[in-house]
N, C-alpha and C positions, 0 to 999 in steps of 0.2 A: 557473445551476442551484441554487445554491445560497439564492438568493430565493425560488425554486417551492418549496423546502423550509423556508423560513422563512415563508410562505404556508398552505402547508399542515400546520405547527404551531399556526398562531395560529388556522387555523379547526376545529382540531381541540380545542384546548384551551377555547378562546374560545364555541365549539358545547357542548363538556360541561361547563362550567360554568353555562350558561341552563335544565339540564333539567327543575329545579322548577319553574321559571316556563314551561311548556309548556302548553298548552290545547288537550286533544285532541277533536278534532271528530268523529261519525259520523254516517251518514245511512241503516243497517240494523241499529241494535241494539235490542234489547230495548223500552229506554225509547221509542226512534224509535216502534217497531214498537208501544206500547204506547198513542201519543198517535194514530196512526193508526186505531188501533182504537176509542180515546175519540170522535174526530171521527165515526166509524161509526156508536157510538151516540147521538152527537149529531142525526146524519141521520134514522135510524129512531127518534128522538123518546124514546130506551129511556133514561129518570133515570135508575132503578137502576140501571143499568149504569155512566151515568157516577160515578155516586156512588161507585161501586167502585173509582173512581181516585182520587179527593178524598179528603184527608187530613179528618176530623168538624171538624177548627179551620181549614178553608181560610179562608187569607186572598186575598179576590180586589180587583182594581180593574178597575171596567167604565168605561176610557176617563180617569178622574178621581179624586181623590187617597181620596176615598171609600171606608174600605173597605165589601166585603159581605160573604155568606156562603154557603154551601151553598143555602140556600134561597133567600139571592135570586137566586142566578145557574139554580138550577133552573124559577123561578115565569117569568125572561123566557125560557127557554128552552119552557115551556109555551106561554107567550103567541105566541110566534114561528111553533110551528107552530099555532098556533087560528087565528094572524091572515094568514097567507100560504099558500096555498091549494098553490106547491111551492116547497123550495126541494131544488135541484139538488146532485146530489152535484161537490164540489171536491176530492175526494182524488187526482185523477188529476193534476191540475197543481199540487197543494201541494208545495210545498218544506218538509220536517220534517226537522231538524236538533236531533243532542243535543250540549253540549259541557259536558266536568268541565273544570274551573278547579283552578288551581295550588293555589285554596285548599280543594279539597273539594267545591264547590258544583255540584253537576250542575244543569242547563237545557235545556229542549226546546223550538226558537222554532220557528215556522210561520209561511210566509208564504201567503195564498192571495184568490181572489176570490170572495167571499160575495155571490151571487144569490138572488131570491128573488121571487113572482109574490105581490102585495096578494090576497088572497081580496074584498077590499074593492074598492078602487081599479082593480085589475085590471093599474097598474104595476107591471114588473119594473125590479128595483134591484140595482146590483150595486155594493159595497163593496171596498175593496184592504183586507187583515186583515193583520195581526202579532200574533200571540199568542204568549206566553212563558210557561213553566209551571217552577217551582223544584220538583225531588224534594227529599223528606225519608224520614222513617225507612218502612222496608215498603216502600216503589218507590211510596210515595204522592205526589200533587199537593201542598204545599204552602201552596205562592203564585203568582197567577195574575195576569197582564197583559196586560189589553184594550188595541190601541194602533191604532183606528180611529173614521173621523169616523160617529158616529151618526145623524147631522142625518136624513138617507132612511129609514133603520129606524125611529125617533125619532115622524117623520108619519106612515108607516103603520099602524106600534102607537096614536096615537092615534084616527086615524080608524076602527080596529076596535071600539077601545073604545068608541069614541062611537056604532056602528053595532050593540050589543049591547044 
């Protein structure tokens, strides 16, 4: 008996002294609820709206160590819907997850499957996504991280351009 009690001191002590270093995960707050809605107007093609989440200094990487900016990540978002004639909404199977870090840093990662029909080609392509979004000051976007293979988007965007 007296081991069960020495057991459950050390996971008592041992447990409250780890609490700063805790990393709290949600999957219906605010922020969650906030990148869902960015994706939304990503769908219905609405900049201004996503611009409404972007911090004027976002710093983005699409895929590569490059950074861009507001405008460049708005002009391929142009281009995507001029050159694919639909692309399907994916919020129903995204996984959007926020997590504050021990050290302050809140993050909204998304996992999902980006589809999407050539207006050109007439191929549908479909994509595995991880996108990661750092808040900053105002519940603004940050810093942003594209972490899929382009290669499929890459040839349809060119063959559109080439067909303009």
């Amino acid at each position: 008996m007296k081991f069960h009690y020495l057991i459950l001191i050390i996971l008592l002590f041992g447990c409250a002294n780890n609490k700063p270093d805790v990393t709290i995960v949600t999957f219906d707050d605010e922020k969650t609820k906030s990148i869902r809605s960015h994706y939304q107007n990503y769908l219905d093609n609405n900049i201004e709206g996503l611009k409404s989440l972007w911090s004027p200094d976002l710093k983005i990487y699409l895929t590569e160590t490059k950074q861009s900016g507001v405008e460049d990540i708005s002009n391929l978002i142009i281009a995507q819907h001029k050159c694919f004639s639909e692309i399907p909404s994916f919020l129903e199977d995204a996984i959007i997850e926020t997590k504050t870090y021990p050290n302050g840093n809140t993050w909204t990662s998304s996992w999902f499957i980006w589809k999407a029909t050539s207006s050109v080609s007439g191929n549908t392509i479909s994509i595995p996504v991880h996108i990661g979004f750092k808040w900053g000051e105002g519940n603004k976007i940050v810093e942003e991280y594209h972490m899929y293979n382009t290669k499929l988007m890459e040839e349809e965007l060119a063959l559109c351009s080439g067909a303009i």
